[in-house]
C-alpha positions in Angstrom: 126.4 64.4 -73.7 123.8 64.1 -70.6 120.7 64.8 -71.3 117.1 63.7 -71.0 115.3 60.5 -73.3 113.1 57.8 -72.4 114.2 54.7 -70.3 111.4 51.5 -71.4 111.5 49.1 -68.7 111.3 45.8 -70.9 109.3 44.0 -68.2 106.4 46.1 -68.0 106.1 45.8 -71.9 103.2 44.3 -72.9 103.8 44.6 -76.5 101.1 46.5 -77.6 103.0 48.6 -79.6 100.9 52.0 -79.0 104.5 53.6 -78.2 106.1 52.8 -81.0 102.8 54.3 -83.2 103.2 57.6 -81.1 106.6 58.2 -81.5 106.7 60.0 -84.8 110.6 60.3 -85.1 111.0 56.8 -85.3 113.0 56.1 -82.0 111.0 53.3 -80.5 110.6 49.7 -82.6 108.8 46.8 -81.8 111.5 43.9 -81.5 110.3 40.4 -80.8 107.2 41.8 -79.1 108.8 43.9 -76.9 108.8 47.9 -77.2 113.2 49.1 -77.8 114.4 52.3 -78.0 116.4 51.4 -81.4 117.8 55.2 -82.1 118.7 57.3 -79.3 119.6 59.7 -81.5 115.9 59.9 -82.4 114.5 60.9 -79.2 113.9 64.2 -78.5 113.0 63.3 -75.4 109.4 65.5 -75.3 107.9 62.1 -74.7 104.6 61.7 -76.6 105.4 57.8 -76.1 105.0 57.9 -72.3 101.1 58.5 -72.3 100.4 56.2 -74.8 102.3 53.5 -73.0 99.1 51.5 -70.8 101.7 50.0 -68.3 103.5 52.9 -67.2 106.3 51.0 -68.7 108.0 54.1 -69.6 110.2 56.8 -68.1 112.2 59.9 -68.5 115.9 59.4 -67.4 119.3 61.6 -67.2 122.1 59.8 -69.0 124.5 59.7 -71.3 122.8 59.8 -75.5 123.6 60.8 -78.4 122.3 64.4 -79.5 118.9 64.3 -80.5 119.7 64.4 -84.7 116.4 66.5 -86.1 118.1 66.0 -89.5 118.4 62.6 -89.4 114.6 61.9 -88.2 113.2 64.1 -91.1 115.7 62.0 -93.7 114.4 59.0 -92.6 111.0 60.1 -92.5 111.1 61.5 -96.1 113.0 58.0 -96.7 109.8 56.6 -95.5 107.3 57.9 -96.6 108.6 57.7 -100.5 107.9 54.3 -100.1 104.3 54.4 -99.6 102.1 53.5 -102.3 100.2 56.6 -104.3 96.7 56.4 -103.6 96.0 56.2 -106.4 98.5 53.5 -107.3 96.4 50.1 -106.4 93.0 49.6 -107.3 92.7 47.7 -103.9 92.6 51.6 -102.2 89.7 52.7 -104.3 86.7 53.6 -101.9 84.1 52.1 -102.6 79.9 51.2 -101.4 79.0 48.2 -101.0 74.8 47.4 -101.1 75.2 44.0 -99.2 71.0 43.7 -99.2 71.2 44.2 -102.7 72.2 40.7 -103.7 70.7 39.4 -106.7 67.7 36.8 -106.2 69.5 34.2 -108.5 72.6 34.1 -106.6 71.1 32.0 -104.1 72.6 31.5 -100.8 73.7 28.1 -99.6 72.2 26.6 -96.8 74.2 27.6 -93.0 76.0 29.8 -95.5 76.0 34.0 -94.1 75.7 36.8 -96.5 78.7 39.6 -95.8 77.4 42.5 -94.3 80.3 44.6 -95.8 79.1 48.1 -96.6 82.3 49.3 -98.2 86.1 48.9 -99.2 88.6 49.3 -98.2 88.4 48.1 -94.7 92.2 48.8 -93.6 92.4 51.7 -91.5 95.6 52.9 -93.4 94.0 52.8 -96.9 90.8 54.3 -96.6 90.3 58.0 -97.3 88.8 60.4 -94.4 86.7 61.9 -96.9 85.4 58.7 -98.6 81.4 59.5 -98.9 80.3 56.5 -97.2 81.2 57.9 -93.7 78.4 60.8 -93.8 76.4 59.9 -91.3 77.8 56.3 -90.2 77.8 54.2 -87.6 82.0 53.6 -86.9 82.8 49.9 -86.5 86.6 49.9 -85.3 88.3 46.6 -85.1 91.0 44.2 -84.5 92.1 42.1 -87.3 91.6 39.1 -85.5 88.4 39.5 -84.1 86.6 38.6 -87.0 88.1 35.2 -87.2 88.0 34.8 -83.6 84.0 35.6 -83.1 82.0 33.5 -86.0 78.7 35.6 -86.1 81.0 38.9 -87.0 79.1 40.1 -89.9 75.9 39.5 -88.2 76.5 41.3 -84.6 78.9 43.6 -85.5 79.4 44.9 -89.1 75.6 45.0 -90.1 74.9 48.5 -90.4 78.4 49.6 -89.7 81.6 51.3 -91.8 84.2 48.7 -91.0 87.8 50.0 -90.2 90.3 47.0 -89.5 93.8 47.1 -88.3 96.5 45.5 -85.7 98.1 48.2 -83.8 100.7 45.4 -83.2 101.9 44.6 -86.0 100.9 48.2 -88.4 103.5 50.7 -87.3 101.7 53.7 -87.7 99.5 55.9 -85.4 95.9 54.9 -85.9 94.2 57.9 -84.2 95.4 60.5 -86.5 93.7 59.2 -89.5 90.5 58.2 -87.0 90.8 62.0 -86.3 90.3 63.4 -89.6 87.8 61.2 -90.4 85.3 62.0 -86.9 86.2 65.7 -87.7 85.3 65.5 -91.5 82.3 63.7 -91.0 78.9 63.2 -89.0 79.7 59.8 -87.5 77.1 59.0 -85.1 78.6 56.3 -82.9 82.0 54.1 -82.4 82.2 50.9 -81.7 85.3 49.5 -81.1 85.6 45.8 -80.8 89.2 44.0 -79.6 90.8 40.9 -78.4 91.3 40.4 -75.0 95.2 39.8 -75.5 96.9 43.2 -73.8 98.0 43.7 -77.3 94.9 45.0 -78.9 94.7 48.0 -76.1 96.6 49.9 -79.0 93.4 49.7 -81.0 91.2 51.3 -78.2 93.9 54.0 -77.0 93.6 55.5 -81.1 90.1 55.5 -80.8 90.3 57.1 -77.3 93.4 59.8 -78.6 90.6 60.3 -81.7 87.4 60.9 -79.8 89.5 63.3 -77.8 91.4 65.3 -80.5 87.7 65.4 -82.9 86.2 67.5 -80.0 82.7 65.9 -80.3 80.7 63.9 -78.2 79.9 61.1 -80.0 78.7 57.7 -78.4 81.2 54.7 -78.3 81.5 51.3 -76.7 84.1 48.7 -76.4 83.6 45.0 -76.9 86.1 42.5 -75.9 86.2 39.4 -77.7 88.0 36.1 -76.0 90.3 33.5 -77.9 87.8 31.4 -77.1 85.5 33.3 -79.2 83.2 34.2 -76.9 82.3 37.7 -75.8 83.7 39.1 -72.3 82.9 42.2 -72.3 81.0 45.7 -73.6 81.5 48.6 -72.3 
């Protein structure tokens, strides 16, 4: 049949992977870097890929597809999502507060060594739970994985005084700014900071944040700090 779905124009891609995250039927996988329509027959060609894509790398197009397959998506979303852990199946998930000042006098610190600033666990954006206590009245850090091993004073500049969220929007294929939602609308957070790589690939990071800030309705303050592979810092906005 002819009908409308997306057209991705593979050399625009810059693998960021924010279309794949928004596309909650599962149409659009990221293979070898590069954004594919996998399942035609899982677009339903509404198109809540095309404003998440940065580069404009995507398009509606006429053509010949298979029938969008509703029954299908929901299958395989069911499939899914029966094989995500229970949260209450790994002790890992367990929120927790972390009293970083609080460290014991005979525990001494090594010389050059740095105390972790951590203020809770977990860290990963996907395990933590919007209504975890520890984000009443917080100060949002929201960052890429690698950032922390590409800028060596992390715990120091950037998670002191901060609830830490981690995750690679890359490599995690799940949409980041719905669980940022619920957790600015549950909670008082009085500032974001986002902090990313400067590789094109960590813009999926600060889209969700973006999406969340938007979706929460409040107007909360935010930056964005871009961390070089070199390990220096370009830029804050």
């Amino acid at each position: 049949m002819i009908r409308k779905i997306i057209h991705i124009d593979e050399s625009k891609c810059n693998g960021c992977g924010a279309c794949a995250a928004a596309c909650h039927e599962g149409a659009i996988q990221m293979v070898d870097g590069v954004a594919k329509l996998t399942r035609e027959d899982y677009c339903d060609g509404l198109g809540d890929c095309l404003p998440a894509c940065p580069t404009g790398a995507i398009t509606f197009e006429m053509r010949e597809a298979p029938a969008y397959d509703e029954a299908a998506v929901k299958a395989a979303q069911a499939a899914k999502k029966a094989q995500e852990p229970l949260a209450c199946g790994c002790p890992g998930e367990m929120a927790k507060t972390l009293r970083p000042a609080a460290a014991p006098a005979a525990a001494p610190v090594a010389q050059g060594e740095s105390v972790s600033q951590l203020s809770q666990w977990p860290v990963q954006i996907k395990l933590v739970n919007p209504m975890a206590p520890y984000f009443q009245g917080c100060r949002l850090l929201v960052a890429a994985d690698c950032t922390a091993y590409a800028y060596a004073n992390f715990h120091q500049r950037f998670i002191r005084g901060h609830v830490t969220l981690v995750g690679c929007p890359k490599l995690d294929s799940v949409d980041y700014s719905e669980k940022l939602t619920e957790i600015l609308m549950r909670n008082d957070v009085k500032s974001v900071t986002v902090v990313r790589m400067e590789v094109p690939c960590c813009g999926g990071i600060e889209l969700a944040v973006k999406k969340a800030l938007q979706a929460s309705g409040k107007m909360i303050p935010w930056q964005v700090v871009t961390i070089g592979t070199n390990g220096t810092i370009l830029d804050e906005l």
